[in-house]
DRENSE-892956 format. One record per atom (N, C-alpha, C, O, CB): x, y, z; atom name. Coordinates in pm, 1 decimal, always signed. Glycine has a CB too. Layout:
PT        px        py        pz  atomo
PT         X         Y         Z     CA
...
***
This chain:
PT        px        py        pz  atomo
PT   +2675.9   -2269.1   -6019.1      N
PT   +2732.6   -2392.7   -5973.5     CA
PT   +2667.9   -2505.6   -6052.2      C
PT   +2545.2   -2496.5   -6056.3      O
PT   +2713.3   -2410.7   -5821.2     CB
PT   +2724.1   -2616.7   -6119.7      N
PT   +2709.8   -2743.3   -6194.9     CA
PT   +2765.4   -2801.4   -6100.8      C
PT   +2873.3   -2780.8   -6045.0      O
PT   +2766.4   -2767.3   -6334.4     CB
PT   +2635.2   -2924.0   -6075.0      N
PT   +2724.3   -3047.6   -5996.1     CA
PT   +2586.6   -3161.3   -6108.7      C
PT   +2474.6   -3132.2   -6150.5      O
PT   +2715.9   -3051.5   -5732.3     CB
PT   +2685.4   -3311.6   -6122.8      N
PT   +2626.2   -3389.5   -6178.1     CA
PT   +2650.1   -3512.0   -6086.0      C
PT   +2746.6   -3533.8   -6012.7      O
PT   +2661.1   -3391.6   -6312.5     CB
PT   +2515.9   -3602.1   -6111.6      N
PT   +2485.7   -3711.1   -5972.3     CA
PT   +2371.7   -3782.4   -6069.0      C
PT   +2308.9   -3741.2   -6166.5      O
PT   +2411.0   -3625.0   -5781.0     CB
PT   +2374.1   -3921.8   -5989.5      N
PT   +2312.3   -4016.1   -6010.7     CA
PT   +2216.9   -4074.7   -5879.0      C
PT   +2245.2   -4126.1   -5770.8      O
PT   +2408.5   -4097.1   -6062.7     CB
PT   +2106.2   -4043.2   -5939.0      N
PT   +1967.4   -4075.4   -5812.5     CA
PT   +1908.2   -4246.9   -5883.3      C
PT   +1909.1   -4315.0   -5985.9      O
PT   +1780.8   -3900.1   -5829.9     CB
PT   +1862.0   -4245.6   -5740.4      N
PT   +1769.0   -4397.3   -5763.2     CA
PT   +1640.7   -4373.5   -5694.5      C
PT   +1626.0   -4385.3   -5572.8      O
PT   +1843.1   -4550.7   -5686.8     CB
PT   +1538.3   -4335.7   -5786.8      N
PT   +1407.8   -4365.2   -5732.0     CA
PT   +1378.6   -4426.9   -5663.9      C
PT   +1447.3   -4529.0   -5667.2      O
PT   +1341.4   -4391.1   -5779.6     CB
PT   +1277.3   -4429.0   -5562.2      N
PT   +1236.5   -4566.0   -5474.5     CA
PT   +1216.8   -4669.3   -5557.3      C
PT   +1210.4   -4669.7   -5680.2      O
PT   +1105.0   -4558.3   -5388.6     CB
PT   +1208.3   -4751.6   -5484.7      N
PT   +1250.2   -4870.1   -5572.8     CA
PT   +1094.0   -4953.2   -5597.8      C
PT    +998.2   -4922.6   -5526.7      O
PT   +1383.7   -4978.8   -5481.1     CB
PT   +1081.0   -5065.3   -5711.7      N
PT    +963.6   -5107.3   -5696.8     CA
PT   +1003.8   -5194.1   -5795.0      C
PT   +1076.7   -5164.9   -5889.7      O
PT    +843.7   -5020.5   -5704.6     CB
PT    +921.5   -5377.0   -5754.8      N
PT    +968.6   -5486.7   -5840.3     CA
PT    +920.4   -5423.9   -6003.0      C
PT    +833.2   -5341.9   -6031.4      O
PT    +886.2   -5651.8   -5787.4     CB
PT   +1016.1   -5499.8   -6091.2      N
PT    +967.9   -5487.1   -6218.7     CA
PT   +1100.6   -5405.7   -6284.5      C
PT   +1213.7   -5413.3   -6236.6      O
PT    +813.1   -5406.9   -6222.9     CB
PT   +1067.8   -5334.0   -6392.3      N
PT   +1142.4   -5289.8   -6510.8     CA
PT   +1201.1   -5140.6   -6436.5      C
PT   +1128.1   -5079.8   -6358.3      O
PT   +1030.9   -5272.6   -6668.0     CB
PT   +1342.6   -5089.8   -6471.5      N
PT   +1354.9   -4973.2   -6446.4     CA
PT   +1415.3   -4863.0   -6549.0      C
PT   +1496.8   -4932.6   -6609.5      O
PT   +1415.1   -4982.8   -6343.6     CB
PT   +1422.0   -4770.2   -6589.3      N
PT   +1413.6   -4669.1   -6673.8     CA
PT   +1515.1   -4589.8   -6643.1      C
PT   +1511.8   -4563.1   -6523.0      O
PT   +1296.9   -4606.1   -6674.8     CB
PT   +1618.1   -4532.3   -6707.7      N
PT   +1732.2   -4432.7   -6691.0     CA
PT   +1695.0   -4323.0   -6744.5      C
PT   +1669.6   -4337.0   -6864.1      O
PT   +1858.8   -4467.3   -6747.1     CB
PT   +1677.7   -4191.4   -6694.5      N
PT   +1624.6   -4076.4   -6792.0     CA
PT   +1789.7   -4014.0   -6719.6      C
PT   +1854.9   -4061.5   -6626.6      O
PT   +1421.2   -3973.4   -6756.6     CB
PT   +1818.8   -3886.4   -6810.8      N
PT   +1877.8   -3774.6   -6793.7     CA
PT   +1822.3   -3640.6   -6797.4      C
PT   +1762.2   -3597.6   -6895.8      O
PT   +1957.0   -3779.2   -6864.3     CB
PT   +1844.2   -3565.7   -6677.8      N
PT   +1787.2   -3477.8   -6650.9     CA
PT   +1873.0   -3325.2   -6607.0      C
PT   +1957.1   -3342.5   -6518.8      O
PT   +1709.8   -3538.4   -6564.6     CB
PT   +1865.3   -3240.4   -6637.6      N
PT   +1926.4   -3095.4   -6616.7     CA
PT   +1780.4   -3018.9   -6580.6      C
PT   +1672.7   -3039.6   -6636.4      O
PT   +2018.8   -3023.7   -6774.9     CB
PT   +1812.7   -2910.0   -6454.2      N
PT   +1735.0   -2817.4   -6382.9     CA
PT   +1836.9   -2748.2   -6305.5      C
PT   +1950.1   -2773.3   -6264.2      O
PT   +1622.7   -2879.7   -6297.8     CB
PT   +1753.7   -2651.0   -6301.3      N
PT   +1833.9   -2507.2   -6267.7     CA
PT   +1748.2   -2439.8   -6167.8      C
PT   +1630.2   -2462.6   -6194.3      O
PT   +1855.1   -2398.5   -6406.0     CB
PT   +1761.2   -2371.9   -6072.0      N
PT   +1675.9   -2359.4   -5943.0     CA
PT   +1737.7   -2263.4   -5865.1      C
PT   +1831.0   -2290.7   -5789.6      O
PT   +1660.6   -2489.3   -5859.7     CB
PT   +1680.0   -2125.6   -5882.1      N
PT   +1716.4   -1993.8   -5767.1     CA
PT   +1652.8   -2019.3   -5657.3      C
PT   +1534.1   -2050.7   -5666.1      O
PT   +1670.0   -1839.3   -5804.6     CB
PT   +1719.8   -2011.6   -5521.4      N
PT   +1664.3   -1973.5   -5405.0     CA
PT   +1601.5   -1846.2   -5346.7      C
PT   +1541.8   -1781.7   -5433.0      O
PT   +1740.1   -1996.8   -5343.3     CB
PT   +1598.3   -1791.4   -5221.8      N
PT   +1479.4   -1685.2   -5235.3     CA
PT   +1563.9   -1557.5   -5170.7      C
PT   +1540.7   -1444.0   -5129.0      O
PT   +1316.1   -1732.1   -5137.0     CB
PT   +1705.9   -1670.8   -5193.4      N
PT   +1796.6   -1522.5   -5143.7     CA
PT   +1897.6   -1542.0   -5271.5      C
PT   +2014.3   -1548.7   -5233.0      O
PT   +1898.3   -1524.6   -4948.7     CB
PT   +1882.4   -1553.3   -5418.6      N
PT   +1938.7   -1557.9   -5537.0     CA
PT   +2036.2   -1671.8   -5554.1      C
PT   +2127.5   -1653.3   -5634.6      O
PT   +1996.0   -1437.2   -5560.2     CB
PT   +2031.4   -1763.7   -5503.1      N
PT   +2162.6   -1849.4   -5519.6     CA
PT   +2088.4   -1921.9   -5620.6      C
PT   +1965.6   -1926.2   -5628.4      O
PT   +2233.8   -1943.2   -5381.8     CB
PT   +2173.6   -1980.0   -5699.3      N
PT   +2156.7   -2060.8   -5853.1     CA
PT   +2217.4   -2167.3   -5839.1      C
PT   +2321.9   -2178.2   -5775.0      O
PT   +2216.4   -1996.1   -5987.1     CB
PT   +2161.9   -2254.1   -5894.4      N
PT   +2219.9   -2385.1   -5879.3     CA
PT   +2171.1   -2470.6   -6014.8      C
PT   +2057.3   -2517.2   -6020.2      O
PT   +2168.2   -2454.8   -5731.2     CB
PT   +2235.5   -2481.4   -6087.6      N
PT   +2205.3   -2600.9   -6206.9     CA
PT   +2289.4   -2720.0   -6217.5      C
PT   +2412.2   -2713.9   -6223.6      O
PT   +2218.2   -2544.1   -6348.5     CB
PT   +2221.4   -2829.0   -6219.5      N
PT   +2318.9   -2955.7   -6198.7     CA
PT   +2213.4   -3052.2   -6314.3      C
PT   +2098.8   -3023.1   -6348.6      O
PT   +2334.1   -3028.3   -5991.7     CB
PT   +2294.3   -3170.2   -6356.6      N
PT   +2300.9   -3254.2   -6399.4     CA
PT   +2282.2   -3406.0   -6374.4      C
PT   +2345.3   -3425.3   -6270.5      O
PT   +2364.8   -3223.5   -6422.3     CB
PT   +2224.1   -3534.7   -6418.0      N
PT   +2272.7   -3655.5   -6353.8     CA
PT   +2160.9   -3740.3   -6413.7      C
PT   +2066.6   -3709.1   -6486.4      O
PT   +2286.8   -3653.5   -6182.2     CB
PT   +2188.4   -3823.3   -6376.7      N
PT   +2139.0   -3988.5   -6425.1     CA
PT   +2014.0   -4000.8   -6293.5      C
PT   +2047.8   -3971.3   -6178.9      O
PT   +2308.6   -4148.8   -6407.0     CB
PT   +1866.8   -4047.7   -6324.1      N
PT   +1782.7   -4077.3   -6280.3     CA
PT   +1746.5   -4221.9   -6269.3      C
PT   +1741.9   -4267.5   -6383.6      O
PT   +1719.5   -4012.1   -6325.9     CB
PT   +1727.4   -4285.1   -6207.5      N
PT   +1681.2   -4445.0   -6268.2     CA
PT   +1526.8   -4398.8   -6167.2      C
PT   +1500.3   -4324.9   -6072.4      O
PT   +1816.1   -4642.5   -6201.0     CB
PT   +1453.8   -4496.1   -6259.3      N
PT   +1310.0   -4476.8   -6227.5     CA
PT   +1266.0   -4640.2   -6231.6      C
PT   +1329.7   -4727.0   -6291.2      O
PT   +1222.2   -4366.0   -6349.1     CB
PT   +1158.1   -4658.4   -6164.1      N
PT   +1093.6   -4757.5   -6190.3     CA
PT    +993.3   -4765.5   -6251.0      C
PT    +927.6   -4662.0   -6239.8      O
PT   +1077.4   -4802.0   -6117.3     CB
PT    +921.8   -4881.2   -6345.8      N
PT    +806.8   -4893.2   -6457.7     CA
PT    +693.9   -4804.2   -6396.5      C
PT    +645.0   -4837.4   -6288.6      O
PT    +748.6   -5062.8   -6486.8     CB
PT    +652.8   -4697.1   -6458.9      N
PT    +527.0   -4645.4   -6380.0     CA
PT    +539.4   -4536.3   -6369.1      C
PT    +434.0   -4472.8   -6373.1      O
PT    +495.8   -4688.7   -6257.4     CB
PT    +675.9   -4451.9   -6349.1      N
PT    +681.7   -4362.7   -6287.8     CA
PT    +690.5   -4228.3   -6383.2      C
PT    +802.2   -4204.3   -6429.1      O
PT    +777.9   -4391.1   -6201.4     CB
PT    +610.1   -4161.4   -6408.5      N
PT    +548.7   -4051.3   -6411.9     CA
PT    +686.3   -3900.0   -6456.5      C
PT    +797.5   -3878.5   -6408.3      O
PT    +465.0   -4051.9   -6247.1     CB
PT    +631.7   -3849.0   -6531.7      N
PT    +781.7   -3683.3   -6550.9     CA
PT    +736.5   -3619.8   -6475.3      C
PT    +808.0   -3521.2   -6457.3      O
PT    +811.2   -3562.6   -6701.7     CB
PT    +598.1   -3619.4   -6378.2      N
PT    +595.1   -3519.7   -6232.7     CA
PT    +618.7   -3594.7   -6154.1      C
PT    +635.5   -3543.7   -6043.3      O
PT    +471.4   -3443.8   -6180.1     CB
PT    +633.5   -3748.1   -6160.4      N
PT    +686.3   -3810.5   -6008.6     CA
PT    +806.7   -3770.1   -6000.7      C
PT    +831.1   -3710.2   -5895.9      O
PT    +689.8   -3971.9   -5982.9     CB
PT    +937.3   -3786.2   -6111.9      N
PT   +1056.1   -3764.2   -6152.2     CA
PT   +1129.1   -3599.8   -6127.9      C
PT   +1240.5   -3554.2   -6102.6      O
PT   +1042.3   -3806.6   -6292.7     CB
PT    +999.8   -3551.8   -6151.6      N
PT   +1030.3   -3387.9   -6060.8     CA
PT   +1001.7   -3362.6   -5975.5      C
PT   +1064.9   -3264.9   -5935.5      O
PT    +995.1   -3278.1   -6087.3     CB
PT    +889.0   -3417.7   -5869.9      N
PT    +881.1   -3425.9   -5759.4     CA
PT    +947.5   -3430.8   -5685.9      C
PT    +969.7   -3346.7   -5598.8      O
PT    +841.0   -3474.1   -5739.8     CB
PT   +1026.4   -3593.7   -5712.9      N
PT   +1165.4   -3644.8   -5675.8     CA
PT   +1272.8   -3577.4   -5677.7      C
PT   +1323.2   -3590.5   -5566.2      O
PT   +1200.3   -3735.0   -5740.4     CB
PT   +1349.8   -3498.6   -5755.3      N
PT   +1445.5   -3392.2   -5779.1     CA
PT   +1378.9   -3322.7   -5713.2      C
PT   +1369.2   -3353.0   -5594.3      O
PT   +1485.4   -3341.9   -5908.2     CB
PT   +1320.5   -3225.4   -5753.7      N
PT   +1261.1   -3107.1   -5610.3     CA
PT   +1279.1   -3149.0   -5421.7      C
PT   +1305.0   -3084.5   -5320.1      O
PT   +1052.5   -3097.5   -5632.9     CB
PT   +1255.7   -3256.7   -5446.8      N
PT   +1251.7   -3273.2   -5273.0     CA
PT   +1410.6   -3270.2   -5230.0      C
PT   +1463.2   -3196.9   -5146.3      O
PT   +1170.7   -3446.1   -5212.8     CB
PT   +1473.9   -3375.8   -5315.3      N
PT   +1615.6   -3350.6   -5288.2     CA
PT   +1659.7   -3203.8   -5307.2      C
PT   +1740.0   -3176.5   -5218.0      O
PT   +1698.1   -3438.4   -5377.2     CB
PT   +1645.6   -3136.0   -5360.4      N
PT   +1699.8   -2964.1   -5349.9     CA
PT   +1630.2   -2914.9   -5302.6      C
PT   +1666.8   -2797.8   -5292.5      O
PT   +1723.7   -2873.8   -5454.7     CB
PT   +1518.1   -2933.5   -5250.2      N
PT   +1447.4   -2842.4   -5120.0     CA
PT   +1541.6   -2893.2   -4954.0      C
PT   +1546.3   -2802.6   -4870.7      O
PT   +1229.4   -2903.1   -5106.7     CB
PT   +1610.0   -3029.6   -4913.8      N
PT   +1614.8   -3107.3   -4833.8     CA
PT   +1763.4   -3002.3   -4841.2      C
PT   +1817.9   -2970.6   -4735.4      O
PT   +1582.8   -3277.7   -4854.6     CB
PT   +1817.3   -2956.3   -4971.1      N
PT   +1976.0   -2912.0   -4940.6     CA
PT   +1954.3   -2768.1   -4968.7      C
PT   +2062.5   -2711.0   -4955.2      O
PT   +2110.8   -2986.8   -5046.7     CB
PT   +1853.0   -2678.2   -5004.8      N
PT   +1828.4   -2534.3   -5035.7     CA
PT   +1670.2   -2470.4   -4919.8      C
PT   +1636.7   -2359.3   -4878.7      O
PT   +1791.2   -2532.2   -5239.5     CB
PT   +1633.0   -2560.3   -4910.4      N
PT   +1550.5   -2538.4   -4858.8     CA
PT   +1433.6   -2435.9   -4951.1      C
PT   +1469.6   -2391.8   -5060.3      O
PT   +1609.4   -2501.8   -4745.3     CB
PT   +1284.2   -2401.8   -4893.2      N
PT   +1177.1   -2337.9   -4948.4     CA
PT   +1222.6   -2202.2   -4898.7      C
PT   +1298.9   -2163.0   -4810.4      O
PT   +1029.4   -2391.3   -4904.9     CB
PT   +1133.6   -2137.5   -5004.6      N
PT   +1120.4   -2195.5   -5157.3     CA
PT   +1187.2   -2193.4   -5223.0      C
PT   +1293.6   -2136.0   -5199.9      O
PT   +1052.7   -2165.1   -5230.9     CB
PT   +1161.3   -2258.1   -5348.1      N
PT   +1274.2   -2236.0   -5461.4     CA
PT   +1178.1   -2227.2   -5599.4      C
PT   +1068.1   -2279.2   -5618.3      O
PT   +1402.1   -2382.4   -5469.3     CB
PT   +1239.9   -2162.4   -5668.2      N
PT   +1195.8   -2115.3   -5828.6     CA
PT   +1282.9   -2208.5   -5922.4      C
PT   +1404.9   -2198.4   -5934.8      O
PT   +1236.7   -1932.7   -5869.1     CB
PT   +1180.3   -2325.7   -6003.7      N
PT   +1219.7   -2377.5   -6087.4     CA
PT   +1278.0   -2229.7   -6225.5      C
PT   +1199.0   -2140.9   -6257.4      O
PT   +1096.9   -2490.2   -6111.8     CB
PT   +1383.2   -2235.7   -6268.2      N
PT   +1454.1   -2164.8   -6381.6     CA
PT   +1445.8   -2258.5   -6510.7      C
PT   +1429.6   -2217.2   -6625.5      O
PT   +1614.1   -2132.6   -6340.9     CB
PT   +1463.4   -2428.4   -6461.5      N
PT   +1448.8   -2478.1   -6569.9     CA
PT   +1465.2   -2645.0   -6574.3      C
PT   +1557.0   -2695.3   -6509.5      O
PT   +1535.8   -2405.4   -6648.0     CB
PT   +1387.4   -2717.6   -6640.9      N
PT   +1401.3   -2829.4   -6638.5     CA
PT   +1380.3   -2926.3   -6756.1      C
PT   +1296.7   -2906.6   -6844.3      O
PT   +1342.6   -2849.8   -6552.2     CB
PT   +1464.8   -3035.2   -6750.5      N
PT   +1451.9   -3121.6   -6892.8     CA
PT   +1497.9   -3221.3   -6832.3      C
PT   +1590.0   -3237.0   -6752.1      O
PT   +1532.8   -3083.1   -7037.0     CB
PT   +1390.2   -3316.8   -6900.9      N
PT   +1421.9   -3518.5   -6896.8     CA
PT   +1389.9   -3580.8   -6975.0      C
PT   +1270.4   -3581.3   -7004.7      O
PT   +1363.7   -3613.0   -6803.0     CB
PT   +1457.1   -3639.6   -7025.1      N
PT   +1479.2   -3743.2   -7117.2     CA
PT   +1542.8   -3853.3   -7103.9      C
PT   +1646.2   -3855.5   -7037.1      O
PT   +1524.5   -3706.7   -7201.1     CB
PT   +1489.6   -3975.2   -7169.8      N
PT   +1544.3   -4098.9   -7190.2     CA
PT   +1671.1   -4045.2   -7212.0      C
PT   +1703.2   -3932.9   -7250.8      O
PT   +1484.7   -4190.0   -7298.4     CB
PT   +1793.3   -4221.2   -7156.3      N
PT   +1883.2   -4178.3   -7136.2     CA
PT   +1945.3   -4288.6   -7249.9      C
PT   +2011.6   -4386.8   -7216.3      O
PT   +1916.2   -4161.2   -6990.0     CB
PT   +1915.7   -4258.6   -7373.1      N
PT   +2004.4   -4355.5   -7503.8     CA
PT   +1973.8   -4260.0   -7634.7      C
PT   +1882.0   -4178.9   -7646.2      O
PT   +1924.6   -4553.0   -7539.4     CB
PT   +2014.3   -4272.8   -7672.3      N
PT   +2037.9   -4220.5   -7839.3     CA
PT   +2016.0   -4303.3   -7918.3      C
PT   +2028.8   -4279.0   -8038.3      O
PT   +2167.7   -4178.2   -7886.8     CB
***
């Protein structure tokens, strides 16, 4: 399953950052799930805050545990 979405970090005054990100994530009864989407971050924020963040949201809809399969973020311009 591919689903693509756009998250907003908590929020915090100052500058904010668009990364793009793809992860892929088995549950502990095999279900797979890789999705897509637009991150906005605020100045500060960290590529383990940014996975933190993604993880909690797919723990909140898959629940524990789950096995990262795969993950990538990157700035979101060319």
């Amino acid at each position: 399953m591919t689903t693509t979405s756009k998250h907003t970090a908590p929020a915090a005054a100052g500058t904010t950052t668009e990364f793009h990100y793809v992860t892929t994530v088995q549950t502990s009864k095999g279900v797979l799930n890789t999705r897509d989407g637009l991150l906005t971050v605020p100045a500060g924020y960290t590529r383990r805050d940014c996975f933190h963040h993604l993880m909690s949201q797919l723990r909140e809809e898959y629940g524990d545990p789950l096995s990262v399969l795969y993950f990538a973020l990157e700035p979101n311009h060319l």
